[in-house]
C-alpha positions in Angstrom: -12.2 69.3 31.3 -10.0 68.4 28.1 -8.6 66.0 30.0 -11.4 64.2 31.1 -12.8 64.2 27.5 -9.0 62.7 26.5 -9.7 60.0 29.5 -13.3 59.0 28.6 -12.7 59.3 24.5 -9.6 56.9 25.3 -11.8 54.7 27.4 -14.5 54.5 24.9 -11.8 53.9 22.0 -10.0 51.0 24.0 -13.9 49.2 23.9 -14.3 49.5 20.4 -10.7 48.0 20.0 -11.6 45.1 21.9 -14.7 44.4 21.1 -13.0 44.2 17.3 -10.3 42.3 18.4 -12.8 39.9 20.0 -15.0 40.0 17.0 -11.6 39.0 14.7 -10.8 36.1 17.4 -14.2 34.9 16.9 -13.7 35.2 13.0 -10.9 32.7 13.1 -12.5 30.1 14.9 -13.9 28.6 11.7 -15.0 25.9 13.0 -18.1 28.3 14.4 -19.1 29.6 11.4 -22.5 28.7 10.1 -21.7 30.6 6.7 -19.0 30.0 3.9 -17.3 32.7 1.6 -15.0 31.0 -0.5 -13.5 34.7 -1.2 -12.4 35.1 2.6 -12.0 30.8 3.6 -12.1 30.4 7.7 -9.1 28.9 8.4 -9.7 25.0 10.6 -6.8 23.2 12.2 -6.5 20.0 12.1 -4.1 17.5 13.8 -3.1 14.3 12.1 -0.8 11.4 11.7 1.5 11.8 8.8 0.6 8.8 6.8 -2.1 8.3 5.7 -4.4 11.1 7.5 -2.2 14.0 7.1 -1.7 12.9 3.1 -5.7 12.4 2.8 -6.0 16.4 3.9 -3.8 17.6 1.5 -5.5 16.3 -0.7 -9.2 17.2 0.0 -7.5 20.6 1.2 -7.7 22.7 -2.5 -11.3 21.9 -2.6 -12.1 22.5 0.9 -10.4 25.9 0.3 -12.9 26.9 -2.6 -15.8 26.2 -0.6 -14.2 29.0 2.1 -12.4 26.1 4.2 -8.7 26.5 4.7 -7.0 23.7 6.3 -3.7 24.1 9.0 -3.0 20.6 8.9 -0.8 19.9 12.1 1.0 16.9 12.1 1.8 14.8 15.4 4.1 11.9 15.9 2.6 10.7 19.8 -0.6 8.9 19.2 -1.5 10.4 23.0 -1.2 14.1 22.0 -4.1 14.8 19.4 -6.7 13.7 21.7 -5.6 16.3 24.3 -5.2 19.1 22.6 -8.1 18.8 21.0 -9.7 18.8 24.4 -8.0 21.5 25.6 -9.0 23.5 22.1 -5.5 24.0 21.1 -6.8 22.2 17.6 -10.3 22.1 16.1 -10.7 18.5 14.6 -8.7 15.9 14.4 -8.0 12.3 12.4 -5.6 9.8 13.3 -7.7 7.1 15.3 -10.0 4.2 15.2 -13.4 4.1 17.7 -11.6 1.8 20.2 -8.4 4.5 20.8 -11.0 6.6 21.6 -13.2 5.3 23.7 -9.7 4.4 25.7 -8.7 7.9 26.1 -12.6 9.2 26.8 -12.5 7.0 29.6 -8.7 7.4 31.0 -8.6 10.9 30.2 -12.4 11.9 30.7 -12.1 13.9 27.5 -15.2 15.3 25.9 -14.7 14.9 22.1 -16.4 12.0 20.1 -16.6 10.4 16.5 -17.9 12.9 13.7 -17.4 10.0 10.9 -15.4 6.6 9.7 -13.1 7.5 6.5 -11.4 4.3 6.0 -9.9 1.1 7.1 -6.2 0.0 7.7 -7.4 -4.2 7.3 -6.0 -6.4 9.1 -5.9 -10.2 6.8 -5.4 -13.5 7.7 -3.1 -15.2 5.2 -2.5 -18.7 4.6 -0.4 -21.3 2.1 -2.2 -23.6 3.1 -6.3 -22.7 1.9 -7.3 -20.9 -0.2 -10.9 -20.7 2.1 -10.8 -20.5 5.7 -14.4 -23.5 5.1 -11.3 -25.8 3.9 -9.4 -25.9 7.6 -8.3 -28.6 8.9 -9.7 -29.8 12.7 -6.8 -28.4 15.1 -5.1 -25.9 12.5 -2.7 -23.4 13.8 -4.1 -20.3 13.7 -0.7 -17.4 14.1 -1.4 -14.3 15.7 0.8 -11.6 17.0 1.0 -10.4 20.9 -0.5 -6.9 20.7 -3.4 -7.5 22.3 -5.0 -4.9 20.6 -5.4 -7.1 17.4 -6.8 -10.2 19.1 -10.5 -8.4 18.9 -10.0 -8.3 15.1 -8.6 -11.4 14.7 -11.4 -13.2 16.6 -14.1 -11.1 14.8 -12.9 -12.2 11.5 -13.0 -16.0 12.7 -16.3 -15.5 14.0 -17.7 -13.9 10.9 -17.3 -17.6 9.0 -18.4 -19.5 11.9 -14.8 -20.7 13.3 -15.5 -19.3 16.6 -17.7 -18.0 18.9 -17.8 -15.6 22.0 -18.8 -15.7 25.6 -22.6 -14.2 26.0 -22.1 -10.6 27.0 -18.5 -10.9 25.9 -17.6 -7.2 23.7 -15.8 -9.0 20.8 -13.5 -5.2 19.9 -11.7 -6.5 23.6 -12.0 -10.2 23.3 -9.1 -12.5 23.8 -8.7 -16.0 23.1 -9.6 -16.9 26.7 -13.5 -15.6 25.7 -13.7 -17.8 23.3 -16.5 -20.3 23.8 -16.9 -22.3 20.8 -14.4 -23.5 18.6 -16.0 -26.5 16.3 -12.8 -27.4 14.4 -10.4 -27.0 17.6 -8.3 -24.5 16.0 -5.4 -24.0 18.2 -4.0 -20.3 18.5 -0.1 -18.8 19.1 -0.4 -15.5 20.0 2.6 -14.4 21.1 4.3 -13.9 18.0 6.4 -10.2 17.7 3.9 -8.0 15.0 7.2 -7.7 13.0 7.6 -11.6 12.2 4.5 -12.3 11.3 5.0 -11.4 7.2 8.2 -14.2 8.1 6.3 -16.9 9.2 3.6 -16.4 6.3 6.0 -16.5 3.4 7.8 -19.8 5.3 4.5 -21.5 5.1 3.6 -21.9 9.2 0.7 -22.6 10.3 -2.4 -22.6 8.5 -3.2 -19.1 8.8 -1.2 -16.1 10.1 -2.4 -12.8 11.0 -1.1 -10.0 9.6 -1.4 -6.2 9.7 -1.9 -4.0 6.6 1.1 -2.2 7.3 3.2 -5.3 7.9 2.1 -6.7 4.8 2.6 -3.7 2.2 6.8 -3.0 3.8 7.0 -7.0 2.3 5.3 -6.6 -1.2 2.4 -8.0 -0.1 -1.7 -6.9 -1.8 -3.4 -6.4 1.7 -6.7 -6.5 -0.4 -6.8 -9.7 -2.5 -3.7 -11.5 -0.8 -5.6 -12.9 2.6 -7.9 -15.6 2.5 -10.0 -13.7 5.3 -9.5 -9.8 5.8 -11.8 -7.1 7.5 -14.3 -5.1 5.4 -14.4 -1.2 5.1 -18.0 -0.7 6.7 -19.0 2.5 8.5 -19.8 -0.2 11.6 -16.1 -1.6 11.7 -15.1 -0.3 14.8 -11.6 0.3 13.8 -12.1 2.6 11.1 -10.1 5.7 11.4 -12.6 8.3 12.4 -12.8 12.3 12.4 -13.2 13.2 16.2 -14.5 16.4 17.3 -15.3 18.1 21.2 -18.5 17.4 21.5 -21.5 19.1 20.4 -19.5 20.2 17.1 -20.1 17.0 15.0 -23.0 18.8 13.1 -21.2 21.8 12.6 -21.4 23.2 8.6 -17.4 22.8 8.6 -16.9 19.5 10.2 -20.0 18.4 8.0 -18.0 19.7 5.0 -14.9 18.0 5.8 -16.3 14.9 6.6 -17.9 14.4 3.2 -14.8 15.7 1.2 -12.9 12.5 2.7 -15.6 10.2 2.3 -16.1 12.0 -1.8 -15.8 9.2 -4.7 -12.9 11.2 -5.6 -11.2 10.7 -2.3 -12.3 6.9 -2.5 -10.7 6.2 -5.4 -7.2 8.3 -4.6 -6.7 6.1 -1.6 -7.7 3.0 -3.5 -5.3 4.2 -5.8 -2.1 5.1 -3.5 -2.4 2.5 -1.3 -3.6 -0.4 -2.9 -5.4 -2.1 -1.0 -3.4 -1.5 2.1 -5.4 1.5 3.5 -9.6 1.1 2.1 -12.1 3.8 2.1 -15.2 3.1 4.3 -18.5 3.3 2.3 
């Protein structure tokens, strides 16, 4: 008899020890919570990109963590990880990508995570010795663009935003290439297989009449990526290569992704990257 109590006591114990080791799991997936005590802060990982995603959480993370949010910021090196373990929960949020990088790996990967908000803009510029306004072209100027195709989009987006060019109907310009071009009114004539790297080299050597040239090109060579080009991309929340926060679905709306988001997109954090990066990296409004 006492050793059936001993059996069903030890049963009934080895419940109530799971059931709180269950409940504690649950605890530390912060992301759930619907509540916030800054005396006990749920603790939220986050993967990131070192620079400048990782450096933009550490510095919304004191704040965060007196509103009950502590950040474990995880740091990744492989563009193609974050996205998967995300997926596969080994993460909670993360923020390294623009809207185009993820819509890629939705569809290669079938992933089910999506945007939860824009935070700011690496801009890509067109620079020129020549102009000083993209109007003041020439008919058949050379227009210098690199060969990651990746950048064509932007490039083309930018031209098309002062009238230069014009897309095919139906044509999405975020994957456009030069061959989708339709109009083209002052003949500008493109060279777009340029390596990314010499791009700051041909620029500074006065060729062509306007070169394209990434933000992180042009701060490595001294250059203001804000004021410098003649034509550069605006921080909007539309511009579809803004870096975003990406969640798995159905958590954009959570308190603690909501809370996050708005710490990055705070005055405070608008003016500390307009002050660290000058111009290179821009806050989305």
């Amino acid at each position: 008899m006492k050793k059936l109590l001993f059996l069903v006591t030890s049963f009934i114990l080895g419940i109530i020890l799971i059931g709180c080791s269950s409940a504690s799991k649950t605890e530390k997936k912060g992301i759930e919570v619907d509540k916030l005590d800054p005396s006990k802060p749920v603790t939220v990982k986050v993967g990131a990109t070192n620079v400048p995603h990782a450096v933009l959480l550490e510095h919304v993370a004191p704040q965060l963590e007196k509103e009950g949010i502590k950040l474990d910021i995880v740091t990744y090196q492989d563009y193609y990880v974050p996205n998967k373990t995300l997926n596969d929960k080994e993460i909670d949020i993360n923020y390294f990508q623009h809207v185009p990088f993820l819509k890629n790996a939705i569809k290669e990967n079938g992933y089910k995570i999506e945007d939860a908000g824009a935070i700011h803009l690496e801009p890509i510029g067109l620079y020129s010795k020549k102009v000083k306004n993209v109007k003041d072209l020439k008919e058949g100027a050379k227009v210098l663009v690199s060969n990651n195709k990746s950048e064509w989009g932007r490039v083309i987006k930018l031209l098309a935003s002062e009238g230069l060019v014009k897309v095919k109907d139906g044509v999405d310009p975020v994957t456009a290439t030069f061959d989708d071009i339709a109009e083209n009114p002052k003949k500008l004539q493109f060279s777009y297989e340029n390596d990314p790297a010499l791009m700051v080299k041909f620029y500074q050597n006065g060729e062509g009449d306007l070169v394209s040239i990434n933000a992180n090109f042009a701060v490595d060579a001294g250059l203001n990526a804000a004021t410098e080009p003649v034509l550069v991309e605006k921080a909007t929340d539309d511009n579809p290569y803004a870096n975003i926060v990406v969640v798995r679905e159905g958590d954009k709306d959570k308190l603690v992704v909501k809370k996050l988001v708005a710490a990055l997109k705070s005055e405070d954090t608008q003016k500390f990257i307009k002050e660290k990066w000058n111009g290179a990296v821009l806050p989305v409004k």
